[in-house]
TORTITOR-112804 format. One record per residue (C-alpha): residue in three letters; y, x negated, z negated; residue number from 1. Coordinates in steps of 0.5 Angstrom, whole numbers, plus 2048, in hexadecimal, padded with zeros to 3 digits. Layout:
["Ala",[Y,X,Z],NUM],
...
***
This chain:
["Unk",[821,7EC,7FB],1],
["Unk",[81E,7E9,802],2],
["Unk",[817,7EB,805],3],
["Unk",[813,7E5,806],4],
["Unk",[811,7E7,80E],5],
["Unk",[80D,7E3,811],6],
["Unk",[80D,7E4,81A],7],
["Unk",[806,7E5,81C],8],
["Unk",[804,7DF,821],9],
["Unk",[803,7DF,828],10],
["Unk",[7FE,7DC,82C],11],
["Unk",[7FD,7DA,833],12],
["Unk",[7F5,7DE,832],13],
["Unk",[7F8,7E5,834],14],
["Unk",[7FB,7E5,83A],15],
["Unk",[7F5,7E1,83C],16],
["Unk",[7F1,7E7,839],17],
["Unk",[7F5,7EC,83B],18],
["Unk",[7F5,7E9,844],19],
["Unk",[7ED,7E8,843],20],
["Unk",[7EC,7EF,840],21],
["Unk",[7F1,7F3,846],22],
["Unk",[7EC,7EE,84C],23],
["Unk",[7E5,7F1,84A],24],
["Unk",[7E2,7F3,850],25],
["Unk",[7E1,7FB,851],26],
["Unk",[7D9,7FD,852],27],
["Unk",[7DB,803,856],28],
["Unk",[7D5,807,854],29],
["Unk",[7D5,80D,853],30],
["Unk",[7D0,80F,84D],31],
["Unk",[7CF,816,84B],32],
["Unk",[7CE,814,844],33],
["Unk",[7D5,815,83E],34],
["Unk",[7D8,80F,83E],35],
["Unk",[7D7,80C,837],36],
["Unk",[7DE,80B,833],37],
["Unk",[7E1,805,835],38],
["Unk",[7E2,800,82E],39],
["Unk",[7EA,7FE,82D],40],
["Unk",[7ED,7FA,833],41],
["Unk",[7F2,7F4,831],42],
["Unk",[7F7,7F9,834],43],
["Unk",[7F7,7FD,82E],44],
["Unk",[7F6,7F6,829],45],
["Unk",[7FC,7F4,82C],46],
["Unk",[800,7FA,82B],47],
["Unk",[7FF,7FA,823],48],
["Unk",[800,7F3,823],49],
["Unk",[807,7F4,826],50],
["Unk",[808,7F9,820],51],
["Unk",[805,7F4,81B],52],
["Unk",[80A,7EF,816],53],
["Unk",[805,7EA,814],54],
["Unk",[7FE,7E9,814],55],
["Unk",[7F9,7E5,811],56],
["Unk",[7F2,7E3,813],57],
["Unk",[7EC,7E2,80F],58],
["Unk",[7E8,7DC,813],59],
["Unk",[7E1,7DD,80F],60],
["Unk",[7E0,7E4,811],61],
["Unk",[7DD,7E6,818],62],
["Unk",[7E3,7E7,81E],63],
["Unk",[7E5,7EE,81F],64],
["Unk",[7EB,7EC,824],65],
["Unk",[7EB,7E9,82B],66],
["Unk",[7ED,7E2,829],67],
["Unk",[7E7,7E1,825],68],
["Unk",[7EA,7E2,81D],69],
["Unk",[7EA,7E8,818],70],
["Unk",[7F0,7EB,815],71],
["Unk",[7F1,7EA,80D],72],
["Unk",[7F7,7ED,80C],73],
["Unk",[7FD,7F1,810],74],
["Unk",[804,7F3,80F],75],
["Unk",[805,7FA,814],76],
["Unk",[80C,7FD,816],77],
["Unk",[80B,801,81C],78],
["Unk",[80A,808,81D],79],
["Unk",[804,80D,81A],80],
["Unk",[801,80D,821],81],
["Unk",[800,806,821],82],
["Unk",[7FD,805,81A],83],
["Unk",[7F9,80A,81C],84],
["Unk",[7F6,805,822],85],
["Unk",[7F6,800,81D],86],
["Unk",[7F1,804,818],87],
["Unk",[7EC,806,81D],88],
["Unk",[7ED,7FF,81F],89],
["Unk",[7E7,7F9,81E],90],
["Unk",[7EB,7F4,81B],91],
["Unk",[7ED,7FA,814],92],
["Unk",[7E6,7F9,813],93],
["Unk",[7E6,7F2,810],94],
["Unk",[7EE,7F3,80D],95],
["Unk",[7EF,7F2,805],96],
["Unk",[7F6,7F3,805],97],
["Unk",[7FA,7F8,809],98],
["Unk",[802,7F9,808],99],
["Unk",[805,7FF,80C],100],
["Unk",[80C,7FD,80C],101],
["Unk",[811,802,80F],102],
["Unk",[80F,809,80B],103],
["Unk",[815,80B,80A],104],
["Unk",[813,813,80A],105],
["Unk",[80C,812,80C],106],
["Unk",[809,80F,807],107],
["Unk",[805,815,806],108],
["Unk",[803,816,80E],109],
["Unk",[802,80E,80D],110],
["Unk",[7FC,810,808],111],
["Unk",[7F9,816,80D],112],
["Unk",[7F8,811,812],113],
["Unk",[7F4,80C,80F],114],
["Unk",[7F0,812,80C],115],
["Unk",[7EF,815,813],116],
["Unk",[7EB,80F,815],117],
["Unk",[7E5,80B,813],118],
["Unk",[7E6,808,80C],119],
["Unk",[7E9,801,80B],120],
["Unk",[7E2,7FF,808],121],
["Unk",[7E4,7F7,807],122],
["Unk",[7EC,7F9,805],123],
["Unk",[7ED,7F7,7FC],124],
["Unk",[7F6,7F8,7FD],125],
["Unk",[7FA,7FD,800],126],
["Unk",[802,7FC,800],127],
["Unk",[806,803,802],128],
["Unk",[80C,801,803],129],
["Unk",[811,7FB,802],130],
["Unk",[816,7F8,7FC],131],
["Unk",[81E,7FB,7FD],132],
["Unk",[822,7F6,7FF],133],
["Unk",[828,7F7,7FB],134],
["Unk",[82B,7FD,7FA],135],
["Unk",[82D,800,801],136],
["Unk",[825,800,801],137],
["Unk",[824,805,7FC],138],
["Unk",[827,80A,7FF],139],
["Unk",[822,80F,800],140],
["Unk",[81D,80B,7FC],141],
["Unk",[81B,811,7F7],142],
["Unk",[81A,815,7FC],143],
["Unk",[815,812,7FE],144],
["Unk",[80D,815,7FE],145],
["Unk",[807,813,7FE],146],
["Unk",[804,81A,7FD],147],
["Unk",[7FC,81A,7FA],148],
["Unk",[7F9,814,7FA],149],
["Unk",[7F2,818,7F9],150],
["Unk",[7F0,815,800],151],
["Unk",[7F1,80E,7FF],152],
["Unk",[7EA,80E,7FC],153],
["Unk",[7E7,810,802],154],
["Unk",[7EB,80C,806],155],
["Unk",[7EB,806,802],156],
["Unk",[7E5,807,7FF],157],
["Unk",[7E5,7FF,7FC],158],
["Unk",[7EC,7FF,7FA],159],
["Unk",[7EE,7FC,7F3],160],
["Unk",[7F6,7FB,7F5],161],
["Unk",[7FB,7FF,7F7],162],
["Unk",[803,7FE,7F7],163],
["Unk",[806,804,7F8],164],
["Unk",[80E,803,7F9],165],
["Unk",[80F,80A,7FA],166],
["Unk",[810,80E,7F3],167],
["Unk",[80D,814,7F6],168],
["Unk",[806,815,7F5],169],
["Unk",[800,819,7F1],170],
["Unk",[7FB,814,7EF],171],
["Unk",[7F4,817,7F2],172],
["Unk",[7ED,814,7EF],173],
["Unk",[7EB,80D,7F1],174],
["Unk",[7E5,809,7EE],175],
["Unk",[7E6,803,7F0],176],
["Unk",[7ED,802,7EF],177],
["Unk",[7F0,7FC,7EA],178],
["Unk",[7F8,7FC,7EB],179],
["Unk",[7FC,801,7ED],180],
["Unk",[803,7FE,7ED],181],
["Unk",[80A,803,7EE],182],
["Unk",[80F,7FF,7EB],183],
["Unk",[814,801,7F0],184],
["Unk",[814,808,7ED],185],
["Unk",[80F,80E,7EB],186],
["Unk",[812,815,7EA],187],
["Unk",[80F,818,7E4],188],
["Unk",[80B,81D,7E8],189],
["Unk",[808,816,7EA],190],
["Unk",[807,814,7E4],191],
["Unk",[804,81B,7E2],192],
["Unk",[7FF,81A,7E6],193],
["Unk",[7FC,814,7E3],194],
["Unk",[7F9,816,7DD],195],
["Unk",[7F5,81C,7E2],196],
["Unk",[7F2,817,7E6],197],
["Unk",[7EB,814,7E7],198],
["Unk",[7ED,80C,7E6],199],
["Unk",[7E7,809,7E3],200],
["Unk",[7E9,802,7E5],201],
["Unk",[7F0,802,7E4],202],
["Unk",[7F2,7FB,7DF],203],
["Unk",[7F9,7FB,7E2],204],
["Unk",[7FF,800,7E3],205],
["Unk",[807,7FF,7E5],206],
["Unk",[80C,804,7E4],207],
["Unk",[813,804,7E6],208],
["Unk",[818,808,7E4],209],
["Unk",[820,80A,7E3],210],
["Unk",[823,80B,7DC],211],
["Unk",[829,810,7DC],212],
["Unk",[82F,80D,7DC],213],
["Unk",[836,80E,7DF],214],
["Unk",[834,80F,7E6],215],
["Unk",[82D,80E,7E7],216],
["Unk",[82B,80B,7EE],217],
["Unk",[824,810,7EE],218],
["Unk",[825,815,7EB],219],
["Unk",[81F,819,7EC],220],
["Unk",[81B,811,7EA],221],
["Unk",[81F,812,7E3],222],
["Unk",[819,814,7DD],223],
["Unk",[81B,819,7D8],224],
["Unk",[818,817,7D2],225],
["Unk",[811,81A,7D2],226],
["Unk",[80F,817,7D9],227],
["Unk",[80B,812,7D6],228],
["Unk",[807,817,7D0],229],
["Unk",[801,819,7D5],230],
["Unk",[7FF,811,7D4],231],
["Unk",[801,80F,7CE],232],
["Unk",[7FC,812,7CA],233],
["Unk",[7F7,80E,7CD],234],
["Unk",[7F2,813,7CF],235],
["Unk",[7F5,812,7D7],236],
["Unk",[7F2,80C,7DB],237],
["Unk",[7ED,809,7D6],238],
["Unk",[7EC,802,7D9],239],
["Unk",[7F4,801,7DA],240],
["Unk",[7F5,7FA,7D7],241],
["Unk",[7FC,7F9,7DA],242],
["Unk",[802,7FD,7D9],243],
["Unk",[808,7FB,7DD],244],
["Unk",[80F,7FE,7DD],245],
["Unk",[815,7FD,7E1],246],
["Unk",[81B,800,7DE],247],
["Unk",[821,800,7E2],248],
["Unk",[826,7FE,7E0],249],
["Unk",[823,7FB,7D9],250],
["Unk",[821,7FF,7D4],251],
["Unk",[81C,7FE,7CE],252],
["Unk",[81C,805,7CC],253],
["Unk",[816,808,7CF],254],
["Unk",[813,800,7CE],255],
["Unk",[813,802,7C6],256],
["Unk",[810,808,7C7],257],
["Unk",[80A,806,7CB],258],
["Unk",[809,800,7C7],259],
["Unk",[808,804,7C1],260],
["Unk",[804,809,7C3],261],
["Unk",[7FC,80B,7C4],262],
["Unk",[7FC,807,7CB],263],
["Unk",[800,801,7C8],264],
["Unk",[7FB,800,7C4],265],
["Unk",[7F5,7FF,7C9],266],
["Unk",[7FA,7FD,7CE],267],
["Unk",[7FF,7F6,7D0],268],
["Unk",[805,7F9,7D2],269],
["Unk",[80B,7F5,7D5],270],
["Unk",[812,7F6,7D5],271],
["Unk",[815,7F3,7DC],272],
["Unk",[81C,7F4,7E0],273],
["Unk",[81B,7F7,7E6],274],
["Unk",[822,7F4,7E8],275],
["Unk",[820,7EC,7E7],276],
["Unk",[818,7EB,7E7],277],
["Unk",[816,7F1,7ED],278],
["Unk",[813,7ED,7F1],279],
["Unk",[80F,7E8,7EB],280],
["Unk",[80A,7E9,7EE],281],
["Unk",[80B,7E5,7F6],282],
["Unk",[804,7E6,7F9],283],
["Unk",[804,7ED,7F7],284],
["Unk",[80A,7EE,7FB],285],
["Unk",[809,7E8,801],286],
["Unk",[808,7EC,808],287],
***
C-alpha cells in the first residue's frame, strides 16, 4: 500500500517574515514591570512545520499563521517535544483533522501531550498512527499502545472520529464521539473495554483482528472466541448502528456469530477483508 503524501509548500512570505522580525529596532529601556509572556515567534511555527507531512488550510476561517491563513488539517511526524509546540501553538486552535504519523512506541505519550495543553476546541478527527506498509512494516505493530484514551474528552472536547492504528487501547469516556475506527487491530482487553465505557454518541465501530492459523502475524491481536461477547449482547454502546470487522485473514466465522446475536439485530454488521479493502475508505486515510 502507498501513503498518498503530500509536500507541504514553501512560500517566499517566510524568509521576508523571519528578516522583518529579526530588524525591529530595540527600545533599550529598561521598566521595572515583569514582562508579559511574549506570543509564539515565527521561529517556533517554522519549527513545527518542518516537522509537518502536509498540511491544509481552511480560507473562511480567520488567520492564525503569519501568511494570513488558518491550518484546516495537518499531518505531523516529529518529535513529542515539537508536537507539544504545535498544541500550545495558535494555529491547533482552528485544526479539524490532526494525524500524528510517527507513533511507533509513543502512541500514549502522544495522548498526554495534546492532554497537557489547552483543548483542540475546533478538532472533530484525530488519526494516531499511519496504515503499514506491507509486512515488513508490521513488525512490532501489536506492540503498539495507546494506553487510556480517558483524556482525549478533555483534550478534544469536540471530537467525533478517532483512527486509532495502534491495537493497544482502553476506551475512556467521550460524549461527542461518532466513529471510533480500529481496523488495523484491537486486542481483547480493547475491545473489553468498549462495552465499559461511556459512548453516547458512537454510531460507527471498526475492529480488526487475527484468526488463529498456522503461524499467525500478531499473535497477541488474535481473539479467542469470547472476545466479542461483552457487546453482542446489545446492552454495550446503545447508539451503535455500524459494526465492521476485519478479520485477517478472511474468515467468516465470528461475522456468523455477530450477526445472529442480540447486537445484530439492532445493528449493520459487515464483514470486510483486512487484506484487499484496508484502505476503502481513501479520504479516511489521505495525509
Amino acid at each position: 500500500m502507498a501513503r498518498n503524501k503530500t509536500t507541504k509548500p514553501k512560500t517566499s512570505g517566510e524568509a521576508t517574515t523571519r528578516k522583518a522580525a529579526a530588524g525591529k529596532p530595540k527600545t533599550g529601556k529598561a521598566t521595572a514591570s515583569k514582562t508579559p509572556a511574549s506570543p509564539p515567534t515565527d521561529e517556533v511555527l517554522s519549527e513545527i512545520e518542518d516537522n509537518l507531512i502536509s498540511y491544509a488550510y481552511n480560507m473562511k476561517s480567520p488567520a492564525t499563521d503569519r501568511e494570513g491563513k488558518a491550518w484546516r488539517k495537518v499531518a505531523f511526524s516529529g518529535p513529542l517535544k515539537i508536537l507539544a509546540k504545535l498544541v500550545k501553538h495558535p494555529v491547533a486552535q482552528k485544526l479539524e483533522t490532526l494525524t500524528i504519523v510517527n507513533i511507533d512506541e509513543k502512541a500514549d505519550k502522544a495522548i498526554r501531550v495534546l492532554a497537557e495543553g489547552p483543548p483542540l476546541a475546533a478538532l472533530r478527527e484525530l488519526r494516531l498512527g499511519f496504515l503499514p506498509e506491507g509486512q515488513d512494516e508490521l513488525v512490532g505493530f501489536e506492540q503498539r499502545n495507546c494506553g487510556d484514551l480517558t483524556a482525549l474528552s478533555r483534550a478534544c472536547p469536540r471530537l467525533e472520529i478517532l483512527r486509532l492504528l495502534c491495537p493497544g487501547f482502553v476506551a475512556g469516556d467521550h460524549p461527542t464521539l461518532r466513529v471510533l475506527d480500529a481496523r488495523t487491530g484491537a486486542r481483547p482487553a480493547s475491545v473489553a473495554s468498549l462495552a465499559k465505557a461511556s459512548l453516547p454518541s458512537l454510531e460507527e465501530l471498526h475492529l480488526g483482528f487475527g484468526v488463529e492459523d498456522d503461524e499467525p502475524m500478531a499473535p497477541s491481536l488474535v481473539w479467542p472466541p469470547k472476545t466479542l461477547q461483552p457487546l453482542l449482547d446489545g446492552k454495550a454502546l446503545p447508539t451503535l448502528r455500524r459494526l465492521c470487522l476485519w478479520p485477517r485473514p478472511e474468515d467468516d466465522g465470528l461475522f456468523k456469530l455477530a450477526r445472529a446475536s442480540p447486537l445484530g439485530k439492532r445493528v449493520k454488521i459487515e464483514l470486510l477483508s483486512a487484506d484487499d479493502d484496508l484502505e476503502a475508505d481513501t479520504d479516511a486515510y489521505t495525509l
